[in-house]
C-alpha positions as CSV (number, residue, x, y, z in Angstrom):
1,X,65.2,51.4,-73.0
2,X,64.7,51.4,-76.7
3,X,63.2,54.8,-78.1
4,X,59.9,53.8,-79.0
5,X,59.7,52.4,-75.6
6,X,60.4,56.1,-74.5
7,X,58.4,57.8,-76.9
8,X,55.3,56.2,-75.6
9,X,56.1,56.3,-71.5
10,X,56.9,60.2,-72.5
11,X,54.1,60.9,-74.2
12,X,51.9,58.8,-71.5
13,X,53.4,61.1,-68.3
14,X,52.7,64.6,-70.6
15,X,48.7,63.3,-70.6
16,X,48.9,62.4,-67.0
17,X,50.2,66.0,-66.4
18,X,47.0,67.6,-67.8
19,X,44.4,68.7,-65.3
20,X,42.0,65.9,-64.6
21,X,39.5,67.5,-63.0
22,X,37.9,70.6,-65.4
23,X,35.1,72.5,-64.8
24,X,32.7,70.5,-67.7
25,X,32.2,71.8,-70.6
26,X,29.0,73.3,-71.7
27,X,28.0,71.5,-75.1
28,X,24.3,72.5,-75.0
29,X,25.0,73.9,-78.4
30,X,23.2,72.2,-81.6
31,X,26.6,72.3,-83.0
32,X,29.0,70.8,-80.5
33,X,29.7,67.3,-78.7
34,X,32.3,66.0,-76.6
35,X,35.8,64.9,-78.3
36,X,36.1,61.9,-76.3
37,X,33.3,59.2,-74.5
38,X,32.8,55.4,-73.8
39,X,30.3,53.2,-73.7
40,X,29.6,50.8,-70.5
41,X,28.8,46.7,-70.9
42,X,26.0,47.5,-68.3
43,X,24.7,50.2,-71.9
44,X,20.9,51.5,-71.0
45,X,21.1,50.0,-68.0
46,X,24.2,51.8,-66.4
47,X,22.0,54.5,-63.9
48,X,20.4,51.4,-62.5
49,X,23.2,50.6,-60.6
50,X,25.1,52.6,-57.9
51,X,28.5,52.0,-59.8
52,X,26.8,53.2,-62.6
53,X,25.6,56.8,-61.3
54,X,28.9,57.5,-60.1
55,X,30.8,56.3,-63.4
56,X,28.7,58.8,-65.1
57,X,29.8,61.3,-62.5
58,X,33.7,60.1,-62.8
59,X,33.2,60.6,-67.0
60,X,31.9,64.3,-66.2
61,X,34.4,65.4,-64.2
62,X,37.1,63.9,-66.5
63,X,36.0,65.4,-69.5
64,X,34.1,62.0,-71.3
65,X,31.7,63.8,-71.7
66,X,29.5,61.9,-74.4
67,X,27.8,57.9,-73.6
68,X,26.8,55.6,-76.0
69,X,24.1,53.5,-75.3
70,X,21.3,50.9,-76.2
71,X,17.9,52.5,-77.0
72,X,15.9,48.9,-77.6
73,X,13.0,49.0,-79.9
74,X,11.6,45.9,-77.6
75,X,12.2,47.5,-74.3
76,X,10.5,50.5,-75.1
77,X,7.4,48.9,-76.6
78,X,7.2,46.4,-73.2
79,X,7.9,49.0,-70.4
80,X,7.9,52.5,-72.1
81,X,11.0,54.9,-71.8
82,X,11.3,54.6,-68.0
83,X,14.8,52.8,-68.0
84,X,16.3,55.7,-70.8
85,X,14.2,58.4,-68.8
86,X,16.3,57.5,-65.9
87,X,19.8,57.5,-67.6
88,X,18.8,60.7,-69.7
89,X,18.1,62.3,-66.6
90,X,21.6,61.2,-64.2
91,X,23.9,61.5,-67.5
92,X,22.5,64.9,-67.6
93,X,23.0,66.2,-64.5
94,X,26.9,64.9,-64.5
95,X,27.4,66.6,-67.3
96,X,27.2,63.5,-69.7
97,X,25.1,63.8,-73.7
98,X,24.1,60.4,-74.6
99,X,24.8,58.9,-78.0
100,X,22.1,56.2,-78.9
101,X,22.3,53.2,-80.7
102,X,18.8,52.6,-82.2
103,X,18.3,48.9,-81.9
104,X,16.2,45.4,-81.4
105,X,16.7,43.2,-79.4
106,X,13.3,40.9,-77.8
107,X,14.8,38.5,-75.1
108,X,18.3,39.7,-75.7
109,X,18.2,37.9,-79.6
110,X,19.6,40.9,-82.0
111,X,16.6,41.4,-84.5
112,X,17.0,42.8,-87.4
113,X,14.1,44.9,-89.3
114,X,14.1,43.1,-92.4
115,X,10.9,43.4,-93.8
116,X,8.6,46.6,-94.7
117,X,6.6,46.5,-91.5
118,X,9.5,45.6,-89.5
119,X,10.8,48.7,-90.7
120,X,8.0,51.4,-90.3
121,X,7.6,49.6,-86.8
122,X,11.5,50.8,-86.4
123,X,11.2,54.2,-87.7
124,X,8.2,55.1,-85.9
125,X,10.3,53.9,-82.7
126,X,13.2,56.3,-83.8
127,X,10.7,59.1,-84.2
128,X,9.2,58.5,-80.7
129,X,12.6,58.5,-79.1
130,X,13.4,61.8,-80.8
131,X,10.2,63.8,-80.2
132,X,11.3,62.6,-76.3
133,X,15.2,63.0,-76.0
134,X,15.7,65.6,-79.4
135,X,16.1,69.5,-79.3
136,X,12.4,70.1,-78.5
137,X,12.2,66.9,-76.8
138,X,9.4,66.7,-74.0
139,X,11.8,64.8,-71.4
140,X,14.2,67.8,-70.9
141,X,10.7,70.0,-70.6
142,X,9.9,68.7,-66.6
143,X,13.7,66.5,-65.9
144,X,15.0,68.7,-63.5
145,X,18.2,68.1,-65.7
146,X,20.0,70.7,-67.4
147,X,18.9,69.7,-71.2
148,X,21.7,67.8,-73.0
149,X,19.4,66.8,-75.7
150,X,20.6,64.0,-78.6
151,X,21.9,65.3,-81.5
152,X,22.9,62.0,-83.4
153,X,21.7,58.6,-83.4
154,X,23.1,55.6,-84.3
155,X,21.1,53.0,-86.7
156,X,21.8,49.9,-85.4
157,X,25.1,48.1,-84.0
158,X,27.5,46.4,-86.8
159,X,25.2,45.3,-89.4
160,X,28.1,43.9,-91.2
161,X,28.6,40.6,-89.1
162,X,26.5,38.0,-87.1
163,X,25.1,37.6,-84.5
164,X,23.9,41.9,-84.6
165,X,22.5,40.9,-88.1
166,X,22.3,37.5,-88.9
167,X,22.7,37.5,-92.5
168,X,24.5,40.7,-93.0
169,X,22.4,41.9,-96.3
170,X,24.0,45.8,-97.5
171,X,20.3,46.1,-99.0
172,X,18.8,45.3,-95.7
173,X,20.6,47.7,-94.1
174,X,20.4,50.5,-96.9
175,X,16.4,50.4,-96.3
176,X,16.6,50.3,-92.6
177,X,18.7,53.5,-92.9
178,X,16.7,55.4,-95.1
179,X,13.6,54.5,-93.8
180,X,14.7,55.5,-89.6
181,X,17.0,58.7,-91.2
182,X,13.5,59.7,-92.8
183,X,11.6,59.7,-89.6
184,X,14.4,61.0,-87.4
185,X,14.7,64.1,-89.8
186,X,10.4,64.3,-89.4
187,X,11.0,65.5,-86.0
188,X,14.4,67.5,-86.2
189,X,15.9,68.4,-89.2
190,X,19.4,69.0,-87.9
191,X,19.3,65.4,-86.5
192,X,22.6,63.9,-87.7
193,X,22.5,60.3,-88.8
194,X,25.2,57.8,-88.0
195,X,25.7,54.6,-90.2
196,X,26.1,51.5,-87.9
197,X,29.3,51.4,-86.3
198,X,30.9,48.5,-88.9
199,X,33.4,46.0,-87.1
200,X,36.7,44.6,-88.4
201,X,36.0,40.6,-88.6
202,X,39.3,38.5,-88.5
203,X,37.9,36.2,-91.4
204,X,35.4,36.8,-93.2
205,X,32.2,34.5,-94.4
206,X,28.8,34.8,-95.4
207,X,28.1,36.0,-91.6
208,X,31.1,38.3,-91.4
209,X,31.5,40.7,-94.3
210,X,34.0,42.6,-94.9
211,X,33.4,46.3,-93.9
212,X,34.9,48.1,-96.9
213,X,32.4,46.4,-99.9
214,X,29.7,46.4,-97.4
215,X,30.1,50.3,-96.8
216,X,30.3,50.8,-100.5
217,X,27.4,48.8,-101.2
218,X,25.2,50.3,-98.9
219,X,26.1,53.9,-100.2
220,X,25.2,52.7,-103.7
221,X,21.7,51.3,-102.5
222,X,20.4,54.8,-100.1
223,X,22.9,57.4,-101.7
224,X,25.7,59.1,-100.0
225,X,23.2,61.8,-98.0
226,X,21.4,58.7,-96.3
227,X,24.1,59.5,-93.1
228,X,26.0,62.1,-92.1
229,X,29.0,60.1,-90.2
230,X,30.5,56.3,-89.8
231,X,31.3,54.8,-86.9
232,X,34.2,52.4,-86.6
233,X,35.1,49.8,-84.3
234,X,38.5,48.7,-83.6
235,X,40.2,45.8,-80.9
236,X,43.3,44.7,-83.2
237,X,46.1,44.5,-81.1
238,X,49.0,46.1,-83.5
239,X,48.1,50.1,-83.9
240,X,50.0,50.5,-86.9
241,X,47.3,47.7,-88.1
242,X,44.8,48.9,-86.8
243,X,44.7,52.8,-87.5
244,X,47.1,53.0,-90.2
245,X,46.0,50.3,-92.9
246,X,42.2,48.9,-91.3
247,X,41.2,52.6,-90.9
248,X,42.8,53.9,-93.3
249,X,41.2,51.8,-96.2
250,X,37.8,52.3,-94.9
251,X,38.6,56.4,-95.1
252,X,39.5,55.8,-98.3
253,X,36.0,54.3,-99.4
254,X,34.6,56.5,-97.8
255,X,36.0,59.2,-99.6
256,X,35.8,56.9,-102.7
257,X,31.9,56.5,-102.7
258,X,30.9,59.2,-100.3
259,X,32.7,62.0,-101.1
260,X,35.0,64.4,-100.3
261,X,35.2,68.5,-99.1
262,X,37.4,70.8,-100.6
263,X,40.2,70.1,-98.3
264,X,40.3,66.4,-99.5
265,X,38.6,65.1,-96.3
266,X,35.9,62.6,-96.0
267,X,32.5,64.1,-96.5
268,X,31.3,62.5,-93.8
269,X,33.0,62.8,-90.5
270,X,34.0,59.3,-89.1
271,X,33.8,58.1,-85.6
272,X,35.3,55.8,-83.7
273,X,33.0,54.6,-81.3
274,X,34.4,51.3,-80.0
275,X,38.4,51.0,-79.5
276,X,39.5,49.1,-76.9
277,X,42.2,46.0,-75.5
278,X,42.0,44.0,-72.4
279,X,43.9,43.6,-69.5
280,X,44.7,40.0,-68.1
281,X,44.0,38.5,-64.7
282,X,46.6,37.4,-62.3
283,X,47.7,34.2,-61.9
284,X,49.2,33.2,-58.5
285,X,50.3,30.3,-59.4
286,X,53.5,31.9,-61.3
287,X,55.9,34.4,-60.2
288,X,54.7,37.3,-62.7
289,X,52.2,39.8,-62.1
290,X,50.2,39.5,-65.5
291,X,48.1,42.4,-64.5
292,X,50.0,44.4,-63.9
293,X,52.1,43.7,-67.4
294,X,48.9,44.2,-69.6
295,X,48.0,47.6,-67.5
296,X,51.3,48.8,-68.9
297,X,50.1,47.2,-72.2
298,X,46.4,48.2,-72.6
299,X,47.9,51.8,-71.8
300,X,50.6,52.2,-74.1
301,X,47.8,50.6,-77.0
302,X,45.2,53.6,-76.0
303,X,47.9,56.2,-76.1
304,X,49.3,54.9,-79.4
305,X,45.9,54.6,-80.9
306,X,44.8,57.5,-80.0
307,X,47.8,59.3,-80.9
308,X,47.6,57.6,-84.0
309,X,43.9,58.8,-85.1
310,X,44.9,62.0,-83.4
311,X,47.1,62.8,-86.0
312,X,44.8,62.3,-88.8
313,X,42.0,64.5,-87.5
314,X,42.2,66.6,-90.1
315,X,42.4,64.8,-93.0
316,X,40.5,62.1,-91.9
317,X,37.4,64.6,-91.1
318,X,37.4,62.9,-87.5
319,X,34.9,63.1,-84.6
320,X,34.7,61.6,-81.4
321,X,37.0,58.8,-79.7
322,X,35.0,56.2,-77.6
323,X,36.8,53.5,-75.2
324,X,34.4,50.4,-75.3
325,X,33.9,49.9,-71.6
326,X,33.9,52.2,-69.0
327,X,35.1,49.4,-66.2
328,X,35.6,45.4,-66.1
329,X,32.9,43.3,-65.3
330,X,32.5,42.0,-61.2
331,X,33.4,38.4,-62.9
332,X,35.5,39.2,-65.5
333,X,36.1,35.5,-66.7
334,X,36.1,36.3,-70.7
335,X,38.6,38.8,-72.1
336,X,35.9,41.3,-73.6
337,X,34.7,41.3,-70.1
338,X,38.1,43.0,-69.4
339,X,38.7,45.8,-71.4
340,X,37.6,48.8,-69.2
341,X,39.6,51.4,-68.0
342,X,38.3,50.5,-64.4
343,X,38.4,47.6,-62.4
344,X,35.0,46.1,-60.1
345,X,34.9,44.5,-56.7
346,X,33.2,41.3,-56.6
347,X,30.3,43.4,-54.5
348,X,29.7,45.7,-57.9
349,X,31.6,48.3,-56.3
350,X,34.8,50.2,-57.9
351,X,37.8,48.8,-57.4
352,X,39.9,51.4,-58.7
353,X,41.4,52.9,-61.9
354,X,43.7,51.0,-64.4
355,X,47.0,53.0,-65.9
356,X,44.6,53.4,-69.1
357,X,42.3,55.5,-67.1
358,X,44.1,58.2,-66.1
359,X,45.8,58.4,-69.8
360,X,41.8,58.6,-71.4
361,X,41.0,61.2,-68.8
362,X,44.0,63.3,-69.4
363,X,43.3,63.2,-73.4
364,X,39.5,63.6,-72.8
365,X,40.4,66.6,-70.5
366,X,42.4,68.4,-73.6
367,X,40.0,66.9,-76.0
368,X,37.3,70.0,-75.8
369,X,34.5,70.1,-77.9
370,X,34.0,68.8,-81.6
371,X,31.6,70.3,-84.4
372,X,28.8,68.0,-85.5
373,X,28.9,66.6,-89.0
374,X,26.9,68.5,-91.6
375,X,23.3,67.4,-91.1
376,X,23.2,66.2,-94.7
């Protein structure tokens, strides 16, 4: 067994050994969140589904205690906050804060606010869902939830590539975030403002920009103060790729163009709010088990990664880890359909955890609680 082989099955068993199962953890406070969440591919519509309520309650007790989610501009002008009432309210009660992404999307088509009116029509959305789901929010007032009310939200979903804006414009994007950061701060002025989580394209063209220049040029359009923390979205299969040169270099425009403390951090605190690699299906027709190979894989990649990042949290000014998907898909036929830490039954039921789960639970368990970024 070679050592890094052993290094990572070590470190692997030490998470596994940590409690599983804590009493959650109380992060009412306007100053805290969870260290560790995920996101779901069923996003606002995850408490419509049995599987659904019960992930939420399997996140609580395993200390994931933060969900990112869709908050659509179009759903919310055709059928009011019903849907988001609904997952507000079971999140809550399992112990769960949400983490929105503010976005638009009419007939599933990504929609970008290009235009003046297009973006007042935004903001003023962003300002309705924070007088509802803020601090002083009037959901939490008659819930019967314990309040977990949002403290950050998220201005739109990887503006730097196709199809989430079709044209990927840094100007574009640098008036769509000052315009929503000005009407999110009209209603709480501790609101913290996160910057788009920016992907990681594998070319790059005039639909796929590269993150760095595009982070740059937005800060040079709305001014350093226009958010108060990136997001950063990683599936590259190599850690030392991913964390130690992609990540890296985009921590170091950050710090470049944004800023930097006293400490030499990153002004802003960054997020990672999408990591994730999938597992494979097995194929009877050979010999092998390939699922059971790329569980051992898709493990050892989370418990590198995070290990990885981990180690920089410090100097790097980080905040909250977020696994993509909470489970597979029931008809997981495409790879990104395949990246959850749990598997489903063909009957939308769970079919169990992957090796990757109990690994994120343990870390999640020992992750505690995090201090907001600086509401700038």
């Amino acid at each position: 067994m070679s050592r890094t082989v052993f290094r990572r099955l070590a470190l692997a068993l030490a998470l596994s050994l940590v409690l599983a199962s804590p009493a959650r953890a109380d992060h009412t406070a306007d100053h805290v969140l969870p260290a560790y969440g995920a996101g779901a591919l069923r996003a606002e519509f995850l408490a419509d589904f049995p599987v659904g309520v019960a992930d939420l309650g399997r996140m609580g007790q395993s200390g994931m205690g933060l969900y990112r989610a869709r908050f659509r501009q179009d759903e919310v002008a055709q059928s009011g906050f019903t849907r988001l009432d609904n997952l507000a309210g079971q999140a809550s009660l399992n112990g769960v804060a949400l983490q929105p992404v503010l976005i638009n999307m009419p007939l599933d088509v990504y929609t970008p606010p290009k235009t003046q009116a297009a973006r007042t029509s935004f903001a003023s959305f962003a300002e309705a869902a924070a007088r509802r789901y803020g601090p002083n929010g009037t959901f939490w007032r008659g819930c019967g939830c314990p309040p977990r009310p949002v403290k950050v939200w998220e201005v739109w979903n990887e503006p730097n590539i196709a199809p989430f804006w079709d044209l990927p414009n840094p100007a574009e994007y640098a008036a769509l975030l000052q315009a929503t950061r000005t009407r999110l701060r009209k209603v709480d002025r501790t609101a913290r403002i996160l910057f788009g989580g920016l992907a990681y394209p594998s070319s790059l063209s005039s639909t796929r920009l590269e993150p760095n220049a595009f982070l740059r040029d937005v800060i040079a359009a709305a001014g350093w103060k226009s958010f108060d923390a990136l997001p950063l979205h990683m599936y590259r299969p190599n850690p030392a790729v991913a964390v130690d040169s992609l990540i890296a270099n985009t921590v170091a425009t950050l710090k470049t163009y944004g800023g930097v403390e006293a400490t030499g951090a990153p002004r802003h605190q960054v997020w990672v709010n999408e990591f994730g690699r999938p597992t494979a299906l097995d194929d009877p027709a050979t010999r092998d088990d390939e699922a059971a190979t790329s569980d051992l894989l898709q493990r050892d990649w989370l418990v590198d990664v995070v290990g990885r990042l981990e180690a920089q949290r410090s100097a790097w000014n980080l905040g909250p880890l977020m696994w993509y998907s909470l489970r597979d898909s029931d008809a997981p036929d495409a790879s990104w359909l395949r990246q959850g830490l749990r598997r489903t039954t063909s009957e939308d039921t769970d079919a169990g955890p992957k090796l990757s789960w109990d690994a994120y639970a343990a870390r999640s368990s020992a992750g505690g609680l995090l201090n907001l970024p600086v509401a700038r």
